[in-house]
N, C-alpha and C positions, 0 to 999 in steps of 0.2 A: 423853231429855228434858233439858231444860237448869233444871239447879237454881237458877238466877236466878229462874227460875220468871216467873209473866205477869207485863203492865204494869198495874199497879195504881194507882188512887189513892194519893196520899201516903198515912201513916198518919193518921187522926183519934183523938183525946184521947176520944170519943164510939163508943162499942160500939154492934154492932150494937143488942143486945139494948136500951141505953139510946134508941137509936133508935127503934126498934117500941113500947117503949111509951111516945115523945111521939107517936107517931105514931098510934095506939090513942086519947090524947087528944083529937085531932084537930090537933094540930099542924101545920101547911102549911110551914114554912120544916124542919122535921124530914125530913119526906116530898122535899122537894126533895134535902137533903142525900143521902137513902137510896137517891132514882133516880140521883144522883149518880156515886154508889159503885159499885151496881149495871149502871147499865147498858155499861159497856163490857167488864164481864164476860160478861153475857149475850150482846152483840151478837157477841162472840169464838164463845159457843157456838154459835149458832143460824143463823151464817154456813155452819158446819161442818155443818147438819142439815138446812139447808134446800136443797131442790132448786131446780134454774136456773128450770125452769115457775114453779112457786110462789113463788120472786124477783120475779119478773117481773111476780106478780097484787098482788104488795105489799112496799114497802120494807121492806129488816128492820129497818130503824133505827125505824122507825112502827110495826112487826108486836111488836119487843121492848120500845118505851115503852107500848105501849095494853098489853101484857099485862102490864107491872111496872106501872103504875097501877090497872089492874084487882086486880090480887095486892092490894095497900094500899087497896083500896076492902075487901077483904074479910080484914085484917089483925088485924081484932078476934079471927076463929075463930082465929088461929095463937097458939102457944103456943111461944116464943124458949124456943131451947135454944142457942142462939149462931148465929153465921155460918155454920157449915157444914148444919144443920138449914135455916138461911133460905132460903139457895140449894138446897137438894134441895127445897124447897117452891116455891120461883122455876122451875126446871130443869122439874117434872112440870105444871105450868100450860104452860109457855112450850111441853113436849114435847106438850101436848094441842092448842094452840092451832097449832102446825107441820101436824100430826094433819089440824086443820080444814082447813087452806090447802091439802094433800093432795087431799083429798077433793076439795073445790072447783075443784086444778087438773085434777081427773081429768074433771070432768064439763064444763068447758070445752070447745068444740067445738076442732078444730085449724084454725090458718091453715094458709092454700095453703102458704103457701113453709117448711120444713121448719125450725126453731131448733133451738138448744144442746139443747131440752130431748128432744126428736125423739132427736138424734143420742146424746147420753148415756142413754138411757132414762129420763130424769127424777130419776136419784140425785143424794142429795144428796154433795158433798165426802166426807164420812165413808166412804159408802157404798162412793163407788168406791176408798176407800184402805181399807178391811175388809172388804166383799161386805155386801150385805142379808142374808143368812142367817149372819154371823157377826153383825150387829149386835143384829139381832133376840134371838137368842141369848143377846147379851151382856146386854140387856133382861129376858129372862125371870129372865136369873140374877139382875141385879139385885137383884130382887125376892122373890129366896128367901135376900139376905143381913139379916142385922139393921141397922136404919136408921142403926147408926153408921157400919157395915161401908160401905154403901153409902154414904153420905156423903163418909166418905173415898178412897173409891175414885171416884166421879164429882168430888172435888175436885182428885184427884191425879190422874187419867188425863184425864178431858177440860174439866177450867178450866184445868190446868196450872200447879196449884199446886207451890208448893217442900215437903220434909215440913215445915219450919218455919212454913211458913204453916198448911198444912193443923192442924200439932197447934193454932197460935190458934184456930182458923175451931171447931172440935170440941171445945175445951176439951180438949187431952190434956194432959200434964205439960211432954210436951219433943217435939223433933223425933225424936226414937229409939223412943219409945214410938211417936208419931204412923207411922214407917215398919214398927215391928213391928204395927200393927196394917193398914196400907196391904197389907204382906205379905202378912199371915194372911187377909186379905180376898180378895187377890186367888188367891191360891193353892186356896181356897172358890169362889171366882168359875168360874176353869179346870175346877175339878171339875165343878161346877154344868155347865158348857160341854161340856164331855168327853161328858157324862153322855146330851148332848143331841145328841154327834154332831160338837160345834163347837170347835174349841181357841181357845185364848187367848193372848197371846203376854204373858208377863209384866214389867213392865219393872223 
Protein backbone atom coordinates (compact mmCIF):
# COMPACT_ATOMS: atom_id res chain seq x y z
CA UNK A 1 0.00 0.00 0.00
CA UNK A 2 1.31 3.31 -0.79
CA UNK A 3 2.05 5.46 2.41
CA UNK A 4 1.06 8.72 0.62
CA UNK A 5 -2.00 7.17 1.45
CA UNK A 6 -5.60 8.45 -0.52
CA UNK A 7 -6.59 11.72 -2.13
CA UNK A 8 -7.99 13.60 0.46
CA UNK A 9 -9.34 17.02 0.91
CA UNK A 10 -6.89 19.58 1.79
CA UNK A 11 -6.65 19.86 5.59
CA UNK A 12 -9.48 22.00 7.23
CA UNK A 13 -8.69 24.40 10.56
CA UNK A 14 -12.25 22.60 11.59
CA UNK A 15 -12.32 18.90 13.10
CA UNK A 16 -14.48 16.58 12.51
CA UNK A 17 -15.92 16.48 15.78
CA UNK A 18 -16.33 20.49 15.74
CA UNK A 19 -18.18 19.71 12.54
CA UNK A 20 -20.89 17.22 13.92
CA UNK A 21 -21.79 19.25 16.51
CA UNK A 22 -22.66 22.53 14.15
CA UNK A 23 -24.17 20.22 12.51
CA UNK A 24 -26.25 18.70 15.50
CA UNK A 25 -27.31 22.48 15.71
CA UNK A 26 -28.69 22.39 12.67
CA UNK A 27 -26.15 24.11 10.80
CA UNK A 28 -26.58 23.67 6.76
CA UNK A 29 -23.35 25.40 5.45
CA UNK A 30 -21.39 22.80 8.34
CA UNK A 31 -23.31 19.73 6.92
CA UNK A 32 -22.14 20.89 3.29
CA UNK A 33 -18.62 21.19 4.36
CA UNK A 34 -18.83 17.50 6.18
CA UNK A 35 -20.34 15.95 2.77
CA UNK A 36 -17.66 17.57 1.46
CA UNK A 37 -14.92 15.96 3.09
CA UNK A 38 -16.69 12.86 3.25
CA UNK A 39 -17.85 11.88 0.18
CA UNK A 40 -14.95 11.18 -1.99
CA UNK A 41 -13.86 8.98 0.59
CA UNK A 42 -16.89 7.02 0.63
CA UNK A 43 -17.42 6.85 -3.12
CA UNK A 44 -13.54 5.27 -3.10
CA UNK A 45 -15.22 2.70 -0.72
CA UNK A 46 -18.36 1.61 -2.08
CA UNK A 47 -17.04 1.50 -5.76
CA UNK A 48 -14.79 -1.26 -4.26
CA UNK A 49 -18.22 -3.01 -2.67
CA UNK A 50 -20.52 -2.65 -4.93
CA UNK A 51 -21.49 -5.15 -7.57
CA UNK A 52 -21.73 -4.24 -11.54
CA UNK A 53 -25.93 -5.35 -11.33
CA UNK A 54 -26.44 -3.16 -8.40
CA UNK A 55 -24.24 -0.23 -10.28
CA UNK A 56 -26.21 -0.42 -12.74
CA UNK A 57 -29.95 -0.12 -10.54
CA UNK A 58 -28.13 3.16 -9.21
CA UNK A 59 -25.37 5.57 -9.29
CA UNK A 60 -22.91 5.40 -6.47
CA UNK A 61 -22.27 8.76 -6.54
CA UNK A 62 -26.39 9.27 -5.60
CA UNK A 63 -26.28 5.75 -3.64
CA UNK A 64 -23.29 7.44 -1.32
CA UNK A 65 -24.74 11.17 -1.05
CA UNK A 66 -28.53 10.05 -0.15
CA UNK A 67 -26.79 7.74 2.44
CA UNK A 68 -24.17 10.55 3.89
CA UNK A 69 -27.31 12.72 4.12
CA UNK A 70 -29.33 10.24 5.50
CA UNK A 71 -26.34 9.44 8.20
CA UNK A 72 -26.54 13.67 9.25
CA UNK A 73 -30.44 13.56 9.20
CA UNK A 74 -29.89 11.13 12.00
CA UNK A 75 -26.47 12.76 13.45
CA UNK A 76 -28.08 13.85 16.67
CA UNK A 77 -27.86 9.78 17.91
CA UNK A 78 -23.98 9.84 17.08
CA UNK A 79 -21.62 10.49 19.83
CA UNK A 80 -18.04 12.06 18.00
CA UNK A 81 -15.19 10.19 19.11
CA UNK A 82 -13.27 11.83 16.23
CA UNK A 83 -12.86 10.97 12.46
CA UNK A 84 -12.14 7.46 12.59
CA UNK A 85 -15.48 6.55 14.82
CA UNK A 86 -17.36 8.95 12.03
CA UNK A 87 -16.40 6.97 9.11
CA UNK A 88 -16.95 3.37 10.96
CA UNK A 89 -20.41 4.99 11.55
CA UNK A 90 -20.45 6.19 7.73
CA UNK A 91 -18.82 2.67 6.36
CA UNK A 92 -21.95 0.26 8.44
CA UNK A 93 -24.99 2.62 7.02
CA UNK A 94 -23.35 2.94 3.64
CA UNK A 95 -22.47 -1.40 4.13
CA UNK A 96 -26.35 -1.73 4.94
CA UNK A 97 -27.54 0.46 2.35
CA UNK A 98 -25.10 -1.81 -0.47
CA UNK A 99 -26.90 -4.79 1.53
CA UNK A 100 -30.43 -3.17 0.16
CA UNK A 101 -29.35 -2.63 -3.45
CA UNK A 102 -28.19 -6.45 -3.29
CA UNK A 103 -31.27 -7.61 -2.38
CA UNK A 104 -33.09 -5.61 -4.91
CA UNK A 105 -30.58 -6.63 -7.59
CA UNK A 106 -31.40 -10.15 -6.88
CA UNK A 107 -34.91 -9.99 -7.28
CA UNK A 108 -34.77 -8.05 -10.55
CA UNK A 109 -35.87 -10.32 -13.38
CA UNK A 110 -32.92 -10.80 -16.03
CA UNK A 111 -32.66 -9.17 -19.42
CA UNK A 112 -32.37 -11.32 -22.51
CA UNK A 113 -29.03 -10.48 -23.42
CA UNK A 114 -26.52 -11.53 -20.76
CA UNK A 115 -24.35 -8.32 -18.88
CA UNK A 116 -21.09 -7.90 -16.83
CA UNK A 117 -23.16 -8.73 -13.95
CA UNK A 118 -24.28 -12.53 -15.67
CA UNK A 119 -20.81 -13.04 -16.51
CA UNK A 120 -18.89 -11.91 -13.20
CA UNK A 121 -21.47 -13.39 -10.88
CA UNK A 122 -22.40 -10.31 -9.67
CA UNK A 123 -19.28 -9.57 -7.25
CA UNK A 124 -18.32 -6.70 -6.22
CA UNK A 125 -14.39 -5.45 -7.04
CA UNK A 126 -13.39 -6.60 -3.60
CA UNK A 127 -14.92 -9.75 -3.98
CA UNK A 128 -13.26 -10.77 -6.93
CA UNK A 129 -9.70 -9.55 -5.58
CA UNK A 130 -10.48 -11.63 -1.95
CA UNK A 131 -13.17 -14.27 -2.67
CA UNK A 132 -16.77 -13.82 -0.90
CA UNK A 133 -15.85 -16.30 1.67
CA UNK A 134 -12.69 -14.49 2.73
CA UNK A 135 -14.64 -11.29 2.86
CA UNK A 136 -17.41 -12.35 4.70
CA UNK A 137 -15.02 -13.74 7.06
CA UNK A 138 -13.11 -10.72 7.22
CA UNK A 139 -16.73 -9.16 8.38
CA UNK A 140 -17.34 -11.50 11.14
CA UNK A 141 -14.02 -10.75 12.37
CA UNK A 142 -14.50 -7.38 12.29
CA UNK A 143 -16.93 -7.43 14.57
CA UNK A 144 -15.25 -9.50 17.27
CA UNK A 145 -12.44 -6.64 17.43
CA UNK A 146 -12.93 -3.71 19.88
CA UNK A 147 -14.25 -0.46 17.99
CA UNK A 148 -11.00 1.15 18.09
CA UNK A 149 -9.26 -1.99 16.75
CA UNK A 150 -11.72 -2.05 14.00
CA UNK A 151 -11.57 1.38 13.23
CA UNK A 152 -8.19 1.39 12.58
CA UNK A 153 -8.15 -1.38 10.58
CA UNK A 154 -11.12 -0.46 8.16
CA UNK A 155 -9.14 2.91 8.02
CA UNK A 156 -5.89 1.53 7.15
CA UNK A 157 -6.78 -1.41 5.01
CA UNK A 158 -9.78 -0.32 3.11
CA UNK A 159 -9.89 3.83 2.91
CA UNK A 160 -6.28 3.56 2.70
CA UNK A 161 -5.21 5.63 4.97
CA UNK A 162 -1.38 6.54 5.80
CA UNK A 163 -0.67 5.42 9.77
CA UNK A 164 -0.24 9.14 10.07
CA UNK A 165 -3.37 9.77 9.20
CA UNK A 166 -5.00 7.04 10.67
CA UNK A 167 -3.33 7.91 14.42
CA UNK A 168 -5.33 11.82 13.55
CA UNK A 169 -8.62 10.18 12.27
CA UNK A 170 -8.56 7.91 16.14
CA UNK A 171 -7.02 10.36 18.35
CA UNK A 172 -3.76 8.14 18.86
CA UNK A 173 -0.42 9.94 20.10
CA UNK A 174 1.72 9.51 16.89
CA UNK A 175 1.87 7.45 13.74
CA UNK A 176 3.97 4.41 15.58
CA UNK A 177 1.47 4.04 18.10
CA UNK A 178 -1.35 4.38 15.42
CA UNK A 179 0.78 1.27 13.42
CA UNK A 180 1.35 -0.75 16.84
CA UNK A 181 -2.15 -0.78 17.15
CA UNK A 182 -3.05 -1.29 13.09
CA UNK A 183 -0.67 -4.33 13.91
CA UNK A 184 -2.02 -5.73 16.89
CA UNK A 185 -5.49 -5.49 15.39
CA UNK A 186 -4.82 -7.13 12.49
CA UNK A 187 -2.76 -9.90 13.84
CA UNK A 188 -6.37 -10.37 16.17
CA UNK A 189 -8.14 -10.14 12.88
CA UNK A 190 -6.03 -13.29 11.01
CA UNK A 191 -6.57 -15.18 14.32
CA UNK A 192 -10.29 -14.38 14.32
CA UNK A 193 -9.85 -15.55 10.44
CA UNK A 194 -7.76 -18.54 10.99
CA UNK A 195 -10.20 -19.55 13.52
CA UNK A 196 -12.91 -19.44 10.96
CA UNK A 197 -11.22 -21.52 8.32
CA UNK A 198 -10.16 -18.06 6.39
CA UNK A 199 -6.52 -16.51 6.38
CA UNK A 200 -5.76 -12.93 6.21
CA UNK A 201 -2.89 -11.61 4.44
CA UNK A 202 -1.37 -8.92 6.65
CA UNK A 203 0.10 -6.02 5.19
Amino acid sequence: MNEDGPTRPPPSPESTASLLIKVQSGDDAARERLVARYLPILLRWAHGRLPVRARGMVDTNDLVQVTLLKALERVKDFESRGEGAFLAYLRRILQSRIIDQLRAAERKPEHEEPGEYIQDGGRSPLEEAVGAEILEAYERGLSQLSEHEAEAVVLRLELGFTHEQVAEAIGSPSSDAARMLVTRALVRLAEVMDEQGQGLRTR
